[in-house]
N, C-alpha and C positions, 0 to 999 in steps of 0.2 A: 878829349883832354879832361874832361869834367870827371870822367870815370878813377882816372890816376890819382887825382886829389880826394876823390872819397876814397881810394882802395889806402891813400897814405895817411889819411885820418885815422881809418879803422885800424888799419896796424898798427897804429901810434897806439891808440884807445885799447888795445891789448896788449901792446908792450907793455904799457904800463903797467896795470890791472896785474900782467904777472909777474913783477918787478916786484909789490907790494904782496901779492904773497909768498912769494920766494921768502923776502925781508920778515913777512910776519913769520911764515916755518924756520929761518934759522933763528931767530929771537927766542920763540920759543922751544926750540932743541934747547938753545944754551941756558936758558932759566930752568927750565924740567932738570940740563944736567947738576947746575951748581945747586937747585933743594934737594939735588940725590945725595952731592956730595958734601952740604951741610948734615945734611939724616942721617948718612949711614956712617961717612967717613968723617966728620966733627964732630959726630954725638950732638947736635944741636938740632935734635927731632922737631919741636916745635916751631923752631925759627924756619928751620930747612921747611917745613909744613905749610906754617903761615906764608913763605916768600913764593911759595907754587903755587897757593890759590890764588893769594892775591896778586902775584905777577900775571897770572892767567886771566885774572879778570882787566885787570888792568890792560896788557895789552888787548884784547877783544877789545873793548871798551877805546882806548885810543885807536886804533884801526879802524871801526867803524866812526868817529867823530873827524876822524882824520881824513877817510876816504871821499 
């Protein structure tokens, strides 16, 4: 019985784990897309520029403080 309850921790322990980067890859889809569409399709090159780096860092940076 002891075996059941480590096998349901450990797939807990990786549920998770892939829940959060599921979350971080669609987050970052949707930021990557809307600095495309500030750049190409607002004309607002630099802001579309500055919000993908630093959205990029930003989430890395909350994700790891977060995990």
């Amino acid at each position: 019985m002891a075996e059941a309850t480590d096998d349901y921790r450990a797939h807990q322990e990786t549920y998770t784990a892939f829940n959060k980067l599921v979350t971080f890859t669609v987050l970052w889809i949707v930021l990557l897309l809307v600095s495309m569409a500030l750049g190409l399709v607002g004309g607002l090159h630099i802001l579309g520029l500055l919000l993908g780096v630093g959205g990029s860092i930003a989430l890395l940076i909350g994700f790891a403080v977060l995990s």
